[in-house]
N, C-alpha and C positions, 0 to 999 in steps of 0.2 A: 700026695695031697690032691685031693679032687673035688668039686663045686658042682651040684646038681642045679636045675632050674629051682628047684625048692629053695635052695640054700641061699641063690642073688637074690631070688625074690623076696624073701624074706627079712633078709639085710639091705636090699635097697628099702622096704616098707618103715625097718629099725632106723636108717639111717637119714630116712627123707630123699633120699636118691631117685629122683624121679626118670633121667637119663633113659631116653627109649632103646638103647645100645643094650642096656641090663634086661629088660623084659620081654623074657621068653616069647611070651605070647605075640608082639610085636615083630620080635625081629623070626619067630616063623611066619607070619607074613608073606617075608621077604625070603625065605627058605632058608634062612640062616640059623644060628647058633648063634645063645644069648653070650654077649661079650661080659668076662669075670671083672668084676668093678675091681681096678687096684687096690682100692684101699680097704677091701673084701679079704683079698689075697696077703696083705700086708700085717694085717689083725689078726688072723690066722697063724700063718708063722710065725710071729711075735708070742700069739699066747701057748702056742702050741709044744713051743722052744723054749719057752721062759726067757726072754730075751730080756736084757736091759735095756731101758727104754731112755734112762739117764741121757743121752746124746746120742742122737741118730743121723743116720744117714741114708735115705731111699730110693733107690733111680728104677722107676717103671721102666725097663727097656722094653719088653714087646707083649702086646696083649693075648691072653689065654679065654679059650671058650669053653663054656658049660662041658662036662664029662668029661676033659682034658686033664690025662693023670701028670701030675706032675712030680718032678725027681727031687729031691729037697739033697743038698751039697753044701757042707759045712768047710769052710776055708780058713785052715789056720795058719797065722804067718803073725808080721809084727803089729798087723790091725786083723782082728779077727772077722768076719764077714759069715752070713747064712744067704744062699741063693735060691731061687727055684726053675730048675728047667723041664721047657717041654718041647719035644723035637729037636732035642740040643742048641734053641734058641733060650735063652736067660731071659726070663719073663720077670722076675724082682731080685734085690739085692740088696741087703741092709747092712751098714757098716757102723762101727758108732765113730764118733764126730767128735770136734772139738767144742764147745759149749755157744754156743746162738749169740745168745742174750745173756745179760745178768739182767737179777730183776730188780735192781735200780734205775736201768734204762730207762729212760721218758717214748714214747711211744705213741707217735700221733696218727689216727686212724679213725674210720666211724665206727660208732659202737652201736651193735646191736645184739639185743638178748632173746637167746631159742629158751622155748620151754623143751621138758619134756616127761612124759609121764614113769611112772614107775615098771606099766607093762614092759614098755620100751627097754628100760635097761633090766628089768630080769628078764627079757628074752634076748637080749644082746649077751647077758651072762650065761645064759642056756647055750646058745650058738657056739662062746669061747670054749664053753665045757667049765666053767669057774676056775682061770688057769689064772696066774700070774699076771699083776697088769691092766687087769679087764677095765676098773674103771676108767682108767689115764686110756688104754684104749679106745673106748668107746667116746672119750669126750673130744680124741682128736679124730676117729671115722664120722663124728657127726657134724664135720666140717662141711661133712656133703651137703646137708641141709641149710648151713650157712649159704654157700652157693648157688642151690637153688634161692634163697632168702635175696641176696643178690640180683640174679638175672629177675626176679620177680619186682623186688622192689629197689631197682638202682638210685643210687644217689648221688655219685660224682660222672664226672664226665667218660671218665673210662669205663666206668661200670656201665651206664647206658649205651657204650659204643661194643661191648661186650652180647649186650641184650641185643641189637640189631644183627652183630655176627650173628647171634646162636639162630638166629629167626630166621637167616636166609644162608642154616644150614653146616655153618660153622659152630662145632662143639669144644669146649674147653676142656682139654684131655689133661691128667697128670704125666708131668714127667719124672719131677724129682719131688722131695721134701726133704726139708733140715728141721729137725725138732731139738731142742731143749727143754728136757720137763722139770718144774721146777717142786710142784705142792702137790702130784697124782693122788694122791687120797681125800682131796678136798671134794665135797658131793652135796650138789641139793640139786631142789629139780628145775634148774633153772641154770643156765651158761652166761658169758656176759662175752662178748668177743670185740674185739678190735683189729678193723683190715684193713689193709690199704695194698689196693692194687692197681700196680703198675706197668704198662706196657714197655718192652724194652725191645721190641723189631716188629716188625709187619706182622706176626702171628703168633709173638711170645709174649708173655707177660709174667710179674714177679707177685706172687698173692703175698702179703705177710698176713700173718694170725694170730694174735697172743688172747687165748684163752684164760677167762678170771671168774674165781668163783669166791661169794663171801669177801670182795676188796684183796682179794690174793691173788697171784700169781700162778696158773696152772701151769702154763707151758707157751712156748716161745715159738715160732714157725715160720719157713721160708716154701712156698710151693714154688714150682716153676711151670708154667702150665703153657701146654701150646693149642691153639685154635688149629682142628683137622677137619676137612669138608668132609661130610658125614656118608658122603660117596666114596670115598677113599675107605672108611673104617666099615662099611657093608661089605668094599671087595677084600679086606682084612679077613671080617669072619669067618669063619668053615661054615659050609655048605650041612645043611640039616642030611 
C-alpha cells in the first residue's frame, strides 16, 4: 500500500484536512516529504480489506510519508488484528473492540453540524474504490474537518487553549481511536456531531465524538490525541 502526493491531497481537500504536515507543496518548502494523514491510511485498509468496522480499535503508532510502500500483515490469533508496516516500524493497527457506547447513553457535548456536498462523497467513494464500508468511512474521516471546525471556531475553554497551542506551533496528532458504529448506512448531506474534549496531562487530550444523522445514532468515538511541536514532526519527515 502506497500514497502519492495526489492521493493526501486530495483526501485532505475530501476531508477538510487542512493540516500543512499533509500538503506537498508545503512541506517541499521545507525539503520534506508530505506526511500520510492517519486517518488516510486508516480508511484504506479498512476498505480495502473489508474490514468490520462494528467495534474498532486504532493506534497510529508511527507516521508514514508520501511514496512509502507499505507491508500490509494480517494477525490471527484469539483477537484478530490487520497492521501496516514500513521499514519494520508499525505505522497502524486495527483491532476490533469491545462495544464504546450503547446508544441509549446520554451524552453531553457541543453540537455542531458539517455540511457536505455530494462531489465530496462520490469522490471519497472513487478514492475507496466503492469497497465495503465507505459511507460509515467517510463520516468518521470527516472528523478531520470537525477539528479544523474546532480550532477555527472554539467554544469551551479547552478548545481555545487547543487554538493557542496550535498557533504557537503545537499540532494535535492522532494517537489512538475507539469506534462503535451503531446505524453506518444512515446518509444525508449534512452530519450532526457531538464533542467533548478533554485534557488529561500537559500534551494529551481525550476527543469524544458521537456522530448523528436524521436523530440517529451513527457512531460512538474516543480519539486520544497528543499535542507534538511541529519541529519535532518536520525532523520526523524524510527528506525530499
Amino acid at each position: 500500500m502506497i500514497f502519492t502526493d495526489k492521493d493526501i491531497s486530495e483526501f485532505c481537500l475530501i476531508t477538510g484536512d487542512p493540516n500543512r504536515i499533509h500538503n506537498p507543496e508545503y512541506m517541499a518548502t521545507k525539503g520534506k516529504k508530505a506526511i500520510v494523514p492517519g486517518m488516510l491510511t486508516f480508511v484504506k485498509l479498512a476498505a480495502k480489506y473489508q474490514y468490520d468496522l462494528k467495534t474498532l480499535n486504532v493506534n497510529f503508532n508511527n507516521p508514514v510519508c508520501s511514496e512509502n510502500e507499505m507491508e500490509i500483515v494480517h494477525h490471527h490469533g484469539t483477537v484478530n488484528s490487520i497492521s501496516a508496516y514500513y521499514n519494520n516500524k508499525e505505522i497502524i493497527k486495527i483491532t476490533h473492540s469491545s462495544p464504546l457506547k450503547s446508544e441509549e447513553d446520554n451524552f453531553e457535548g457541543i453540537e455542531r453540524t458539517l455540511e457536505f456536498s455530494d462531489n465530496q462523497l462520490s469522490d471519497f467513494f472513487h478514492m475507496t474504490d466503492d469497497l465495503q464500508n465507505t459511507e460509515a468511512l467517510f463520516q468518521i474521516a470527516y472528523a478531520s474537518k470537525l477539528m479544523q471546525e474546532i480550532l477555527s471556531n472554539p467554544i469551551t475553554e479547552i478548545e481555545k487553549e487547543a487554538v493557542q497551542r496550535s498557533k504557537k506551533g503545537l499540532l494535535p496528532v492522532y494517537e489512538s481511536l475507539k469506534i462503535t458504529i451503531h446505524n453506518p448506512d444512515l446518509f444525508e448531506n449534512s452530519l450532526v456531531y457531538k464533542t467533548n474534549l478533554e485534557k488529561t496531562s500537559k500534551r494529551d487530550y481525550l476527543w469524544r465524538v458521537r456522530c448523528c444523522n436524521s436523530d440517529n445514532i451513527v457512531y460512538d468515538s474516543e480519539f486520544k490525541l497528543k499535542a507534538l511541536p511541529e519541529k519535532l514532526i518536520m525532523r520526523i519527515a524524510e527528506t525530499l
